[in-house]
KEDREN-872872 format. One record per residue: z negated, x, y of N, C-alpha, C in turn; residue in three letters. Coordinates in pm, whole numbers, plus 50000, padded with zeros to 5 digits. Example, Ala and Ser with C-alpha at 12.3 -4.5 7.8 and 13.67 -1.06 7.14 Angstrom:
<sites>
SITE | 49220 | 51319 | 49431 | 49220 | 51230 | 49550 | 49220 | 51320 | 49670 | ALA
SITE | 49292 | 51285 | 49775 | 49286 | 51367 | 49894 | 49213 | 51290 | 50003 | SER
</sites>
This chain:
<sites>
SITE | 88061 | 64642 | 25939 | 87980 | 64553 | 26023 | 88058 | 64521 | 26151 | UNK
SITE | 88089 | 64409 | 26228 | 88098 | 64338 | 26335 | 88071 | 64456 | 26432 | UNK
SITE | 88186 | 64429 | 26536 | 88142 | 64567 | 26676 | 87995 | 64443 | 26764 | UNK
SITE | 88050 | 64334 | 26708 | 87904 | 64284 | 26813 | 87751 | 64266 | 26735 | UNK
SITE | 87753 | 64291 | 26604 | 87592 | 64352 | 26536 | 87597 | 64419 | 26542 | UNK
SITE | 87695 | 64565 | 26593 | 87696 | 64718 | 26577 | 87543 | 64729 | 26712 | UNK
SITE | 87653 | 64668 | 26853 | 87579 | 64679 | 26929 | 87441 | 64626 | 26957 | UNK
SITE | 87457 | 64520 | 26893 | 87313 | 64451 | 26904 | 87202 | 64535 | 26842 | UNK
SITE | 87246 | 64597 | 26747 | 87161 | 64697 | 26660 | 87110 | 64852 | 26732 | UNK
SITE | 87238 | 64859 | 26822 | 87237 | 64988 | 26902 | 87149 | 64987 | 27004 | UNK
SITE | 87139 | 64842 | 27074 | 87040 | 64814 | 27136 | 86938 | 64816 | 27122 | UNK
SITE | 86901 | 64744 | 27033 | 86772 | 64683 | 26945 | 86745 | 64856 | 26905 | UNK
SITE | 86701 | 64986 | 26908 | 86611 | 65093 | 26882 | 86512 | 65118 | 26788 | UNK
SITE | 86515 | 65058 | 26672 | 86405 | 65019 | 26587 | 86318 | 65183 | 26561 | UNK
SITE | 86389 | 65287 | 26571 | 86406 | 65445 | 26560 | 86280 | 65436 | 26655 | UNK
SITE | 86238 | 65394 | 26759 | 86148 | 65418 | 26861 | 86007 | 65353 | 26846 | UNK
SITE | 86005 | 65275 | 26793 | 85875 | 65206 | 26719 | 85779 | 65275 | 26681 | UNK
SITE | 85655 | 65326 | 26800 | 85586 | 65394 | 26698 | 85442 | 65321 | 26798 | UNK
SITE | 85284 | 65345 | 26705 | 85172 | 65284 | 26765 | 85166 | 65367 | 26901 | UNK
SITE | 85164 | 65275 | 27026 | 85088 | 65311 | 27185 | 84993 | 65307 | 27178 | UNK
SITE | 84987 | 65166 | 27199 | 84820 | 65138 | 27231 | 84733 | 65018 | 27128 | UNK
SITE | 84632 | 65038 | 27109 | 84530 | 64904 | 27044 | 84444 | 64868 | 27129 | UNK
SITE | 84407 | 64725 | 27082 | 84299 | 64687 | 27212 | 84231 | 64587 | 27115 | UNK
SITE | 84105 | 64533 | 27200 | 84093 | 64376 | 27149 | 84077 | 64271 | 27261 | UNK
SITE | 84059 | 64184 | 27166 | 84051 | 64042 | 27264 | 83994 | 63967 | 27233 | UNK
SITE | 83929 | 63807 | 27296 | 83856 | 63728 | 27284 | 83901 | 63586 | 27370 | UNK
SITE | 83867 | 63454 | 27307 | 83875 | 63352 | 27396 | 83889 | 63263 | 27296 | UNK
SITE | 83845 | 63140 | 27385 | 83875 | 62995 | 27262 | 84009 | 62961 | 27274 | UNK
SITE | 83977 | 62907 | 27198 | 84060 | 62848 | 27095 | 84057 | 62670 | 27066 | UNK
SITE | 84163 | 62593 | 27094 | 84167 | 62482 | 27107 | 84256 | 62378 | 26995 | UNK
SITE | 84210 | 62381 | 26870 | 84278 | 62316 | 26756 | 84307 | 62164 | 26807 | UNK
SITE | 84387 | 62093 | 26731 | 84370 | 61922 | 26729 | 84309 | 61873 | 26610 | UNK
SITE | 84230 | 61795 | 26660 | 84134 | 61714 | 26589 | 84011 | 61823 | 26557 | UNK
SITE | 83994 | 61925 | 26579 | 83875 | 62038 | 26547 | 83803 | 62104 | 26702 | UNK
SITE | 83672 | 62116 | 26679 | 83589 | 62156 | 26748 | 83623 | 62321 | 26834 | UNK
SITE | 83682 | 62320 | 26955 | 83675 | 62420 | 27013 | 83612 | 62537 | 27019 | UNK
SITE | 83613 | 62646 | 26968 | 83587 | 62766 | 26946 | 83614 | 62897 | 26977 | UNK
SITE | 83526 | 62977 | 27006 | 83584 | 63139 | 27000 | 83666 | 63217 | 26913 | UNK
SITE | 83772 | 63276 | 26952 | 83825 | 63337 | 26895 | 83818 | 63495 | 26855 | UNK
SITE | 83844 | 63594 | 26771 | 83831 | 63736 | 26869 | 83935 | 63808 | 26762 | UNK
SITE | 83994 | 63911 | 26801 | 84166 | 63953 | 26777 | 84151 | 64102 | 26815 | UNK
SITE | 84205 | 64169 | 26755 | 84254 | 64302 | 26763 | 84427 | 64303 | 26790 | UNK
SITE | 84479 | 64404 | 26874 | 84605 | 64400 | 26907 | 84661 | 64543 | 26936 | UNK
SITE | 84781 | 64562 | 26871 | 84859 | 64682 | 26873 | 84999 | 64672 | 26942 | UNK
SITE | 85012 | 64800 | 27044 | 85121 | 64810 | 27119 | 85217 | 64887 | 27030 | UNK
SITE | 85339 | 64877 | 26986 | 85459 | 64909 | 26937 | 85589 | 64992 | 27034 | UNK
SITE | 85543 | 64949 | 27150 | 85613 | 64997 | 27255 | 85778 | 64887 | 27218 | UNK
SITE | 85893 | 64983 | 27316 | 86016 | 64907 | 27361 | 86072 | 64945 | 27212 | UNK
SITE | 86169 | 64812 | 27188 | 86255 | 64816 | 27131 | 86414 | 64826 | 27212 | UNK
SITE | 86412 | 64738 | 27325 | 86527 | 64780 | 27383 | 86426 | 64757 | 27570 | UNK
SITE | 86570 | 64776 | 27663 | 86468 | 64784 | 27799 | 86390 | 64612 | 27813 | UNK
SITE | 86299 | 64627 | 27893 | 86196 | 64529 | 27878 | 86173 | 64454 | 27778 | UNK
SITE | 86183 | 64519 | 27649 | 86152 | 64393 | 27526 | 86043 | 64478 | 27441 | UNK
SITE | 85919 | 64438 | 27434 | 85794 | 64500 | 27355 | 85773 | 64427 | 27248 | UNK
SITE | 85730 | 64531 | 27116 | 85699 | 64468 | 27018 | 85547 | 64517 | 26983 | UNK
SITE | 85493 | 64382 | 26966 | 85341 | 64441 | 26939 | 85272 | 64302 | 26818 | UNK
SITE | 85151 | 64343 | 26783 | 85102 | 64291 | 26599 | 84950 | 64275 | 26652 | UNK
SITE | 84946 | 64205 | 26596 | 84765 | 64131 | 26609 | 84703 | 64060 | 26512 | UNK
SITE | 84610 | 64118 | 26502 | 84514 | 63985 | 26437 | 84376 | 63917 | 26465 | UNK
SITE | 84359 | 63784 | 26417 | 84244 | 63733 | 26465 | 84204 | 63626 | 26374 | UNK
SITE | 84052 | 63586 | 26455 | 84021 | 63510 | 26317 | 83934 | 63370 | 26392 | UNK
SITE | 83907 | 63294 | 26395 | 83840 | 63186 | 26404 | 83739 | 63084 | 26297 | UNK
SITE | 83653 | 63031 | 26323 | 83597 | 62947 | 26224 | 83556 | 62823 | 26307 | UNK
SITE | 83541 | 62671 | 26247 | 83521 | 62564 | 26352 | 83505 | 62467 | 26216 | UNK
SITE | 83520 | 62321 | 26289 | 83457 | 62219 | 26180 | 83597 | 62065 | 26259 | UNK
SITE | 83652 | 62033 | 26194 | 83693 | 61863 | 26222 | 83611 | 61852 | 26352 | UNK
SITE | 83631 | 61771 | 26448 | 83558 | 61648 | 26483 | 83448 | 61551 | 26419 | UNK
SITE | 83399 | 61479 | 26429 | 83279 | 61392 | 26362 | 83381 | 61297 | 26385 | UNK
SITE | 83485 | 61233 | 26478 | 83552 | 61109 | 26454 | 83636 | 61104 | 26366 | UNK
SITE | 83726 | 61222 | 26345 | 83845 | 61230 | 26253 | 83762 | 61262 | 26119 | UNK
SITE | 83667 | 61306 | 26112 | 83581 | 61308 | 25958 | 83566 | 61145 | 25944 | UNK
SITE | 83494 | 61074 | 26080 | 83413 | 60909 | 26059 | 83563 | 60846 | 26001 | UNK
SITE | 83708 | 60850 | 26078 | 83783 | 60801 | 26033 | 83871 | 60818 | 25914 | UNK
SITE | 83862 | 60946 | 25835 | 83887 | 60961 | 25647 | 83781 | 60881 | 25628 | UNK
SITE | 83657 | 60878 | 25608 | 83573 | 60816 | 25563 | 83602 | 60671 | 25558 | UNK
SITE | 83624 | 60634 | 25675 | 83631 | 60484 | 25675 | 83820 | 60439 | 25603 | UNK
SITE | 83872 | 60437 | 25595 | 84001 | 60477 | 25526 | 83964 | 60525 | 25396 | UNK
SITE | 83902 | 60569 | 25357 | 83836 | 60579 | 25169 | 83759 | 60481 | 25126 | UNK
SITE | 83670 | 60444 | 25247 | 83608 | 60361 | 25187 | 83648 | 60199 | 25178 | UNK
SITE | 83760 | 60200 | 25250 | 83849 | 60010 | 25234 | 83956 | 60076 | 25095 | UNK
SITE | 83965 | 60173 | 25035 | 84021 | 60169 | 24904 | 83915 | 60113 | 24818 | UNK
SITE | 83781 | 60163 | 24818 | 83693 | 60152 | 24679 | 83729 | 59988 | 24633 | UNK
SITE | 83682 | 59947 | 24513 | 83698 | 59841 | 24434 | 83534 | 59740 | 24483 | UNK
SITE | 83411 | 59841 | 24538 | 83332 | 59755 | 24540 | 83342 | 59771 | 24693 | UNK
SITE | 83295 | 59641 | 24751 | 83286 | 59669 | 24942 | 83125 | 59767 | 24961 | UNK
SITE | 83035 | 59724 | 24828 | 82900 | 59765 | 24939 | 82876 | 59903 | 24908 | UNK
SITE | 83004 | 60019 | 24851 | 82970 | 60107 | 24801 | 82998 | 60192 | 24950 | UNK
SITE | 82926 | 60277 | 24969 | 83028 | 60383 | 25120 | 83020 | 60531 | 25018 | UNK
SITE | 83054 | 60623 | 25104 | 83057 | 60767 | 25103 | 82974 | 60847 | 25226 | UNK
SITE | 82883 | 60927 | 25172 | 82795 | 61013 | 25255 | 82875 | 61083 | 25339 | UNK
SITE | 82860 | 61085 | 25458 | 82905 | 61194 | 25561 | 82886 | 61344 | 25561 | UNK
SITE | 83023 | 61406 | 25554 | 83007 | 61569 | 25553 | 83091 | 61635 | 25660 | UNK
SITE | 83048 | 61742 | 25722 | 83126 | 61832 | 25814 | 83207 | 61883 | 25712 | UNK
SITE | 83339 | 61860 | 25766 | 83461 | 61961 | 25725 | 83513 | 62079 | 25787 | UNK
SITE | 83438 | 62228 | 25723 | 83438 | 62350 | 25775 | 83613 | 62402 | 25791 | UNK
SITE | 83626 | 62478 | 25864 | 83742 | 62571 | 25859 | 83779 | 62646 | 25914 | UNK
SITE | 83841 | 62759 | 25845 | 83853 | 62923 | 25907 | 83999 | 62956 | 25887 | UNK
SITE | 84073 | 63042 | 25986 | 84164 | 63101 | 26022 | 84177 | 63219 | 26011 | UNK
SITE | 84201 | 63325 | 25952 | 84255 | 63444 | 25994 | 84410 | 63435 | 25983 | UNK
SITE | 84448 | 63546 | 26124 | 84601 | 63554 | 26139 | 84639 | 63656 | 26155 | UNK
SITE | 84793 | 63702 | 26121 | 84823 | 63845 | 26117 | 84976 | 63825 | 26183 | UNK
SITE | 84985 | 63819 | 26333 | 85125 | 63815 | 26421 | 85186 | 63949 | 26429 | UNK
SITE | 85350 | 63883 | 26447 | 85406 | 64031 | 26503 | 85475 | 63894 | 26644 | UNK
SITE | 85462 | 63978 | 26692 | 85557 | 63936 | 26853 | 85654 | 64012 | 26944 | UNK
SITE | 85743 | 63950 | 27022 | 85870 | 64030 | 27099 | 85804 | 63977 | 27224 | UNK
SITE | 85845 | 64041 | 27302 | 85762 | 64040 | 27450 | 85897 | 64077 | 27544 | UNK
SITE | 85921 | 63924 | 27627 | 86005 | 64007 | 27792 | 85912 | 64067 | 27890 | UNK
SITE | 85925 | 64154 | 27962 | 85837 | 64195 | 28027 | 85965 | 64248 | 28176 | UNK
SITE | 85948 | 64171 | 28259 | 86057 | 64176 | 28390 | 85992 | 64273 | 28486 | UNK
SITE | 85902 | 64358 | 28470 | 85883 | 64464 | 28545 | 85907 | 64571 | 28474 | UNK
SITE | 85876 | 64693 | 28508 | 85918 | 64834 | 28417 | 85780 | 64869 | 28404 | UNK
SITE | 85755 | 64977 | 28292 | 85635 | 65032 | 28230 | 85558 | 65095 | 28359 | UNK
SITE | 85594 | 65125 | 28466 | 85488 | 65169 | 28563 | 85426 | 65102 | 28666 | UNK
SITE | 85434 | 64962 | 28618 | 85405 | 64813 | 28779 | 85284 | 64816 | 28737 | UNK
SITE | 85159 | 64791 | 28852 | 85037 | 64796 | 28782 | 84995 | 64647 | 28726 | UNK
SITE | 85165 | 64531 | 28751 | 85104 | 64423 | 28720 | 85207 | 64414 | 28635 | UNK
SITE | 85163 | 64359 | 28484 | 85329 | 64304 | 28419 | 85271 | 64220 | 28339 | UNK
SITE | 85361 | 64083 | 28379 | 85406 | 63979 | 28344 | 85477 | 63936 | 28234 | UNK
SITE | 85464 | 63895 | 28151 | 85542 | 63837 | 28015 | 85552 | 63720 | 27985 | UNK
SITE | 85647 | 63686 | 27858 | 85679 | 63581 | 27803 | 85710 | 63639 | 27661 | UNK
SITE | 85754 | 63520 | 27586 | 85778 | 63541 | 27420 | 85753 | 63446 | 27345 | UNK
SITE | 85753 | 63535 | 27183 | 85738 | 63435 | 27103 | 85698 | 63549 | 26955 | UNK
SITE | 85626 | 63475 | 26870 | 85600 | 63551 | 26709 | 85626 | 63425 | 26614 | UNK
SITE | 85600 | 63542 | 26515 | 85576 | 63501 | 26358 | 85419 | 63520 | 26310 | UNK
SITE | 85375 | 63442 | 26217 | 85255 | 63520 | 26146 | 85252 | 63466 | 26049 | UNK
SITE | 85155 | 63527 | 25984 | 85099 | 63491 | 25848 | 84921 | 63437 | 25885 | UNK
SITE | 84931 | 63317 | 25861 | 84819 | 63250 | 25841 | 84728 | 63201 | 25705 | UNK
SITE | 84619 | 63221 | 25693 | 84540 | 63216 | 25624 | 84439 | 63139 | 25640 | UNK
SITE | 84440 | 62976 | 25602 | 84338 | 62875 | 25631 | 84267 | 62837 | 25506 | UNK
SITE | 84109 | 62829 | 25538 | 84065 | 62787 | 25433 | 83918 | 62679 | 25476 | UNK
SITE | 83905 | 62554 | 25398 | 83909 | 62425 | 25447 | 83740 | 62429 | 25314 | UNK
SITE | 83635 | 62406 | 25392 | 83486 | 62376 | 25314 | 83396 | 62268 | 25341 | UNK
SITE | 83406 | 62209 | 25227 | 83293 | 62039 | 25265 | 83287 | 61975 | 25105 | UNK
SITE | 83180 | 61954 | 25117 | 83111 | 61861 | 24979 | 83212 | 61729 | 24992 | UNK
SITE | 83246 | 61679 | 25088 | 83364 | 61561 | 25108 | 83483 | 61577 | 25004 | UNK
SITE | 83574 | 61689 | 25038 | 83661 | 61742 | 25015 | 83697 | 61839 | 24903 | UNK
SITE | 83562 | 61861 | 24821 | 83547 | 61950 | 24738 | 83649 | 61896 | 24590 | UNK
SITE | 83721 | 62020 | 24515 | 83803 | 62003 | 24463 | 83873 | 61862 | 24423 | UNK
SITE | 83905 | 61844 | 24560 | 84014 | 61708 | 24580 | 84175 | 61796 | 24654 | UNK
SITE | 84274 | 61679 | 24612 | 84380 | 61762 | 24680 | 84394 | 61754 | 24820 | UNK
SITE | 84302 | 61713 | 24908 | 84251 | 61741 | 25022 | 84236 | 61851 | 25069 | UNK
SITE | 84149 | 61918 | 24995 | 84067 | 62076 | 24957 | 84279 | 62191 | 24970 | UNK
SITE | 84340 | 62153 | 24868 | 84407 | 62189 | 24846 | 84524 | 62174 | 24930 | UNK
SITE | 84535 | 62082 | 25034 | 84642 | 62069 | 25122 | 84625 | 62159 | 25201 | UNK
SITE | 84464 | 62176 | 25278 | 84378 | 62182 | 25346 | 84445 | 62384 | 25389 | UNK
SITE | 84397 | 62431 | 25222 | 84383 | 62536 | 25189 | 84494 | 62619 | 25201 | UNK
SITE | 84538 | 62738 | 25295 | 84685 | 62740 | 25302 | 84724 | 62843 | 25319 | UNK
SITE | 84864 | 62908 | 25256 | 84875 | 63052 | 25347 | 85021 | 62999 | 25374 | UNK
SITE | 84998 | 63014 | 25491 | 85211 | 62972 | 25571 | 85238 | 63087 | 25647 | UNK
SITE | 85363 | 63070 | 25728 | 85423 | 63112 | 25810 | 85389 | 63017 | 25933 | UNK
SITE | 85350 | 63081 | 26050 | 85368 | 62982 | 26198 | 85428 | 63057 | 26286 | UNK
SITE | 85463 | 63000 | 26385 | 85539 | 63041 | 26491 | 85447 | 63006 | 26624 | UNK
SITE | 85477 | 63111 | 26781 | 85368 | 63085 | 26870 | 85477 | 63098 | 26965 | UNK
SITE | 85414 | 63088 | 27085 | 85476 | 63101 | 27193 | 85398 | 63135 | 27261 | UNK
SITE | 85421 | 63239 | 27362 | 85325 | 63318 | 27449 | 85312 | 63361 | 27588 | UNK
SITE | 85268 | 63329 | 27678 | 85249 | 63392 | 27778 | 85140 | 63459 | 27874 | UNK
SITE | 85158 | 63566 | 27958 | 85013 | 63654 | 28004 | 85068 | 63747 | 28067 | UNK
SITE | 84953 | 63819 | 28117 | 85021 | 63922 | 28216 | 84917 | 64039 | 28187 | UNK
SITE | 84943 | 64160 | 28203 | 84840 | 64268 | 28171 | 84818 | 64334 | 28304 | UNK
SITE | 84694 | 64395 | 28356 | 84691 | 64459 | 28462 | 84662 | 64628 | 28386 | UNK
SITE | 84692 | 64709 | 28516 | 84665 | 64861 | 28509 | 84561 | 64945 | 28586 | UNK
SITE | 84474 | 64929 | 28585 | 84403 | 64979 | 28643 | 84357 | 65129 | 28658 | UNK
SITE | 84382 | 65171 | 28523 | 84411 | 65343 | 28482 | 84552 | 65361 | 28436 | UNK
SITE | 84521 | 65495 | 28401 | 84648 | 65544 | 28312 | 84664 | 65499 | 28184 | UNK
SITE | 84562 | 65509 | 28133 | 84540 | 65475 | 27997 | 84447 | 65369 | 27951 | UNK
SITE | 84423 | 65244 | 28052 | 84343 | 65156 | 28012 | 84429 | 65003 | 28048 | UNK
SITE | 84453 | 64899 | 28011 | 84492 | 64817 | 28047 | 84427 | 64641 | 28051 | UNK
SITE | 84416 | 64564 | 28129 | 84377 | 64482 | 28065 | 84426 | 64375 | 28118 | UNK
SITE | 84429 | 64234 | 28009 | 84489 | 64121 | 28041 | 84479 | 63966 | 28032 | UNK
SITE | 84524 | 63842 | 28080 | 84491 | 63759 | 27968 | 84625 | 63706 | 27942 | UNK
SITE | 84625 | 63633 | 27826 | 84740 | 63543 | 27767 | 84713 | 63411 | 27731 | UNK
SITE | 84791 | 63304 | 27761 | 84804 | 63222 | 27662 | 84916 | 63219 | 27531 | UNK
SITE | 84837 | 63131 | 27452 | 84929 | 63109 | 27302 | 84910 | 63013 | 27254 | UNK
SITE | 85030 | 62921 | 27218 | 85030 | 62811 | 27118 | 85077 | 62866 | 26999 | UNK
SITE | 85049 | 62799 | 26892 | 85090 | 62825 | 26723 | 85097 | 62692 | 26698 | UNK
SITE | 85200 | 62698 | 26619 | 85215 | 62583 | 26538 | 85230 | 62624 | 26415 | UNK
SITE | 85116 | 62567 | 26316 | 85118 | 62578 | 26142 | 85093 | 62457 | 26098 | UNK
SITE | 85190 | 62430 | 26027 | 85196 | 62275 | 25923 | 85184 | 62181 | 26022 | UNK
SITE | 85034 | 62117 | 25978 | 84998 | 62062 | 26024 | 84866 | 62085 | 26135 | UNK
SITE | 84839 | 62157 | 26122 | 84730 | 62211 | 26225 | 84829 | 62306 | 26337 | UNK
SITE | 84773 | 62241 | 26525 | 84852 | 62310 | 26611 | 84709 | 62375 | 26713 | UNK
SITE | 84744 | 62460 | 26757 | 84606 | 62519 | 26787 | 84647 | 62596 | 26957 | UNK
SITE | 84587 | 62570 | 27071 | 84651 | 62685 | 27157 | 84518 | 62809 | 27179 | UNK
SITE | 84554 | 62907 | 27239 | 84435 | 62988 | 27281 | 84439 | 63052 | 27408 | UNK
SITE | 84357 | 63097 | 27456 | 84347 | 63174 | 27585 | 84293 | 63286 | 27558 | UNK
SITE | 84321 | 63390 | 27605 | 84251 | 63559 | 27536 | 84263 | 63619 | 27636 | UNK
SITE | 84116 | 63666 | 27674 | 84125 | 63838 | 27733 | 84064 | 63965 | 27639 | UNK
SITE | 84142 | 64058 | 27757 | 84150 | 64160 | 27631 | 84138 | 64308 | 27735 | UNK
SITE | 84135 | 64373 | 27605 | 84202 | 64553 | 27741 | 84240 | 64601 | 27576 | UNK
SITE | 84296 | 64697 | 27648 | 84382 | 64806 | 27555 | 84378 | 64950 | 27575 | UNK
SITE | 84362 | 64986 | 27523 | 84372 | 65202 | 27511 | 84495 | 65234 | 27490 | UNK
SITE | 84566 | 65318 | 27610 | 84725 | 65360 | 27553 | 84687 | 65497 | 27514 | UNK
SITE | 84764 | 65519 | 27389 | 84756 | 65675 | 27361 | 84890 | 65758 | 27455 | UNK
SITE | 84938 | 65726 | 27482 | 85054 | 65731 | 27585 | 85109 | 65724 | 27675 | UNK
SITE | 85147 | 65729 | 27771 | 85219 | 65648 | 27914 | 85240 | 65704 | 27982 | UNK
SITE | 85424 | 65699 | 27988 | 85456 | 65786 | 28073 | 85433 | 65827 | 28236 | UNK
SITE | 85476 | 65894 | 28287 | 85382 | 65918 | 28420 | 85549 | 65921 | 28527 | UNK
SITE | 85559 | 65883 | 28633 | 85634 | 65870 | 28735 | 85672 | 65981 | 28757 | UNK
SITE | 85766 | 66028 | 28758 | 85852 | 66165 | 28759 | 85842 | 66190 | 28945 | UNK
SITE | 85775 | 66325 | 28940 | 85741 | 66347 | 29092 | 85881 | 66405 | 29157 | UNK
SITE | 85893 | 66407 | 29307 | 86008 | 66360 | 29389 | 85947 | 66524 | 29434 | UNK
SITE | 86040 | 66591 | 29473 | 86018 | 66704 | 29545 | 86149 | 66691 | 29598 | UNK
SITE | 86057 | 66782 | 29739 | 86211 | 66789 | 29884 | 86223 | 66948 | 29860 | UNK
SITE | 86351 | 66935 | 29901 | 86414 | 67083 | 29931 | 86329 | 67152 | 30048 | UNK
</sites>
């Protein structure tokens, strides 16, 4: 192997990875073209992989519906295909639900004992969308609709400390999947099973 993946690897600590803390969280959630909603998420601390870089895993789930305009406008767009003009199509809400399962890397420019820390980043997840309406029902609509991908987010938030072992914070997050882009806002707290404590100073 390369002396410069040796080190990158030497850095990178994967050996140290073990569960800190879990927490949960809550906040809407802002899709395009879909009805704004609550979100709510469970989240696990992984601790450092190298100095200031945290790895931590979450999941969450959402449910919401289209808009009524972007439904009015498929509709109207189906209905200048039909062959007769005076035929239309009944109006239906187009349901849809999210569950997600992130891992994320976290900068964090203060050290583990600031009672304020600040971040940035970015993940991966596995998304799980699934798309419900008498409209849409086994059409390949249904099936575009219906999805399990990979998305990518981008993140930022800050956590406060208020105990030893309690933390709490908020974040923002954008995701981008396919075609659906969604951002969120979340607060949260967390339980550390852990944390180290400031090494006391004694005088001679």
């Amino acid at each position: 192997m390369p002396a410069n993946a040796q080190n990158i690897f030497q850095r990178l600590d994967l050996d140290k990875l073990r569960l800190e803390g879990i927490g949960v969280a809550t906040g809407p959630v802002s899709p395009s073209t879909i009805i704004s909603v609550p979100s709510y998420g469970i989240q696990a601390d992984y601790g450092e992989i190298a100095p200031h870089l945290r790895v931590g895993f979450s999941g969450s789930f959402w449910s919401s519906r289209f808009d009524d305009k972007t439904v009015d406008r498929f509709i109207t767009q189906l209905e200048q295909s039909l062959s007769n003009p005076e035929d239309s199509i009944k109006f239906d809400r187009v349901e849809i639900s999210t569950i997600s399962i992130e891992a994320d890397l976290r900068y964090m420019p203060t050290g583990a004992h600031a009672a304020v820390q600040p971040y940035v980043g970015g993940g991966i997840g596995l998304h799980i969308v699934n798309a419900e309406s008498r409209l849409i029902r086994n059409t390949f609509i249904e099936s575009a609709l219906d999805n399990i991908g990979a998305g990518i987010s981008a993140i930022a938030g800050v956590a406060i400390l208020p105990a030893h072992r309690v933390s709490v914070g908020v974040e923002a997050r954008y995701t981008v999947l396919g075609t659906i882009r969604f951002g969120t806002v979340r607060a949260g707290a967390m339980f550390h099973f852990s944390r180290p404590t400031k090494p006391k100073v004694t005088t001679p």
